[in-house]
C-alpha positions in Angstrom: 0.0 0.0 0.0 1.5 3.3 -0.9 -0.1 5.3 1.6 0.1 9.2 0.2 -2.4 10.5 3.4 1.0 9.8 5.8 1.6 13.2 5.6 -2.2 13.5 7.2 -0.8 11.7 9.8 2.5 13.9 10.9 -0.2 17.0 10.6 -3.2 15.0 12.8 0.2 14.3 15.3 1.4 18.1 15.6 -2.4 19.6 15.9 -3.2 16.7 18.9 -0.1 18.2 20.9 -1.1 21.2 20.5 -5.0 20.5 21.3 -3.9 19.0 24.3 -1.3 20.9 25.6 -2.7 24.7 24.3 -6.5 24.0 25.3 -5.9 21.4 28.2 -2.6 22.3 29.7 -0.9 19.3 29.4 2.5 19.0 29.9 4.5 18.7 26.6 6.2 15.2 27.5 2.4 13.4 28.3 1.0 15.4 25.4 3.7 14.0 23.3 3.4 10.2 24.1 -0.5 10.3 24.4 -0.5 12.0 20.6 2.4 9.1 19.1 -0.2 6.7 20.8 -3.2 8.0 19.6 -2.3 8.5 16.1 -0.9 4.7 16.3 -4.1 3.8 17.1 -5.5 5.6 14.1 -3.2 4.2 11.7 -4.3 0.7 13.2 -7.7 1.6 12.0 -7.4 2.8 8.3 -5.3 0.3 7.4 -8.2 -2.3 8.8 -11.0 0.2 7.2 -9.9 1.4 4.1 -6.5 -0.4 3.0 -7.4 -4.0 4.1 -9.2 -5.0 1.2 -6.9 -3.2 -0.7 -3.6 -4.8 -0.9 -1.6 -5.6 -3.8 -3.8 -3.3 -5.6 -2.1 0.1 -6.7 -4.1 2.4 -8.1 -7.3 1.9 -5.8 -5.4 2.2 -2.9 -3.9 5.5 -4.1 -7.2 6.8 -4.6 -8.4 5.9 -0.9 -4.8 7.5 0.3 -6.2 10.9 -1.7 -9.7 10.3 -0.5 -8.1 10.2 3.5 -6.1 13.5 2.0 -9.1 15.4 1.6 -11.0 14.3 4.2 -8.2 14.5 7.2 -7.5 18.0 5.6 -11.2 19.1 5.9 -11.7 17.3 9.1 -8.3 19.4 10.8 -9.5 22.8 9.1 -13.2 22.3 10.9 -12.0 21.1 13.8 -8.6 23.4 14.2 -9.7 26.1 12.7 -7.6 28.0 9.5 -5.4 29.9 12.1 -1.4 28.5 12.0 -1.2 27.0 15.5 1.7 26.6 17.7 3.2 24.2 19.9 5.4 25.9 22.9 8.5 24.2 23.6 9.2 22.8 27.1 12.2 25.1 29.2 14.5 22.0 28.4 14.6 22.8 24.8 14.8 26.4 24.8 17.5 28.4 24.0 20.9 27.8 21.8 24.2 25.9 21.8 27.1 27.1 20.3 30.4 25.0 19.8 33.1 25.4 17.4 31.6 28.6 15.5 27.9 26.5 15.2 24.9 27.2 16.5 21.8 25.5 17.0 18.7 25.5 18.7 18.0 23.5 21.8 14.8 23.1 19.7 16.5 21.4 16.3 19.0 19.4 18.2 16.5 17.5 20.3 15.0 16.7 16.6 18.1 15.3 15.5 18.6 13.5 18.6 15.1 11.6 19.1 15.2 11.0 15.0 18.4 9.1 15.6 16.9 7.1 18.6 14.2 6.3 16.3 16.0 5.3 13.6 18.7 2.6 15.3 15.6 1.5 17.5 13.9 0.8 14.3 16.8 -0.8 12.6 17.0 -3.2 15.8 13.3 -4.1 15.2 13.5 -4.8 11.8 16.6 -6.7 12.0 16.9 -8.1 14.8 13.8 -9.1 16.3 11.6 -11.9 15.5 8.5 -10.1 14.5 10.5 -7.6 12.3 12.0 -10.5 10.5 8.3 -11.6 10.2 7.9 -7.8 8.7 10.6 -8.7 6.0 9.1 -11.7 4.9 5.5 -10.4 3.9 7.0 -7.4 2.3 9.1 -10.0 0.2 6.7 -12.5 -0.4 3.8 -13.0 1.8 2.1 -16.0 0.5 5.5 -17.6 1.4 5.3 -15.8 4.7 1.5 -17.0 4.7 3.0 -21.0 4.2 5.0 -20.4 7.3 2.3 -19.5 9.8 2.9 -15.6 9.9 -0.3 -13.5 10.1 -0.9 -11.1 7.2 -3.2 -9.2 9.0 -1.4 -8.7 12.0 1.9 -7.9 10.4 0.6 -5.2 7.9 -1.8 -3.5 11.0 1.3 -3.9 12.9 3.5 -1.8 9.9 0.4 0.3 9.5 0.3 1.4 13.6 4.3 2.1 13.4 4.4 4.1 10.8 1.7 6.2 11.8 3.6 6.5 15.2 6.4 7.8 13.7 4.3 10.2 11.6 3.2 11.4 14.8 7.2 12.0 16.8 7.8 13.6 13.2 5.6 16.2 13.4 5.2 16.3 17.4 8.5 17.7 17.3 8.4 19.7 14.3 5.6 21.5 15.6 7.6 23.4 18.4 9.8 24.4 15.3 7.1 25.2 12.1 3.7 26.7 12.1 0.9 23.6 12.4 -1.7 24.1 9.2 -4.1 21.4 7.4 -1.7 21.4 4.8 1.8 21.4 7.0 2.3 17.7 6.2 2.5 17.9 2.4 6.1 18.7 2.4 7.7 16.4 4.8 5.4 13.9 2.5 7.3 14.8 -0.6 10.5 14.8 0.9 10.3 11.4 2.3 8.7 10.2 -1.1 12.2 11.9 -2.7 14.8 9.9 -0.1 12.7 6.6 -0.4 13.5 6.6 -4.0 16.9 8.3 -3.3 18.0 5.6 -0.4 16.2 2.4 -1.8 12.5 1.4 -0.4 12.8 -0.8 2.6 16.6 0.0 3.3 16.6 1.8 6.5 20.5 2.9 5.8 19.8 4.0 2.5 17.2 6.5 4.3 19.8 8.0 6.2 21.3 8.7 3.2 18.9 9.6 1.1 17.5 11.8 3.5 21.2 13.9 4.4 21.3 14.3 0.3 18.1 15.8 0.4 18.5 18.1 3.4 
């Protein structure tokens, strides 16, 4: 399933932060790992509701992907409201470092620090744990996977709910950093579209690459 609505996601991620921390003052940290669950959760459902019965096929699924577009887009603009929202940084990532004639916000560097958390932690999933090599085997060949007693179901909800998850840390941090908008999550959208053909699809390495060419 090429799911172009991801960006949705990352945008649904940075507006629930905001929601809950803005209009319910809560915390940032609580705000942040109740919106990465939340959105999980979410992604868990469209892939059961819309892109179940859709596997393997292309173009339909690209069509529901632009039909969740419009309709998470709509949905955040009613619901949000047209006005760029905000997401106040915690003390803790205020202010700026400077070393050896650099500087950089406390802000940006606690983006580049969780990213590369999330990346090695997802590396070690993939390659290391049992249910990650189940992951490899239906995106290789899953009637083979099928044969050997591996749920398809499970394995592409599972997929479905972590990517979704890390759509949500992507723009839960980014949102302390760029204005939060219906659209914000078309770029980051395109840009990850340019690296996964850059870095090779499914190559978690090739990623880093593809995405340090890019930026």
């Amino acid at each position: 399933i090429v799911n172009l609505a991801h960006g949705e996601l990352y945008m649904l991620g940075a507006y629930l932060l905001w929601w809950m921390g803005v209009q319910y003052n809560v915390s940032y940290f609580p705000s942040f790992l109740i919106s990465i669950l939340a959105i999980a959760f979410f992604g868990f459902f469209i892939e059961k509701m819309f892109f179940k019965s859709l596997r393997g096929q292309l173009i339909p699924g690209l069509l529901v992907s632009i039909g969740l577009i419009l309709s998470l887009q709509s949905g955040a603009l009613l619901f949000f409201g047209e006005q760029p929202r905000g997401v106040p940084a915690p003390i803790i990532f205020k202010g700026v470092l400077r070393a050896f004639g650099l500087v950089i916000s406390k802000e940006r560097l606690a983006v580049i620090i969780v990213t590369m958390f999330c990346v090695v932690l997802m590396y070690i999933f993939i390659h290391r744990s049992r249910i990650g090599k189940a992951v490899q085997a239906v995106a290789q060949d899953p009637d083979a996977a099928a044969l050997q007693g591996i749920s398809i179901d499970n394995i592409s909800s599972l997929v479905m709910s972590l990517g979704a998850a890390m759509a949500a840390v992507a723009g839960c941090l980014m949102g302390t950093i760029n204005p939060i908008t219906a659209t914000v999550g078309q770029q980051p959208l395109l840009e990850a579209l340019v690296v996964i053909v850059l870095g090779g699809l499914g190559s978690i390495p090739g990623t880093i690459v593809g995405g340090l060419i890019v930026g």
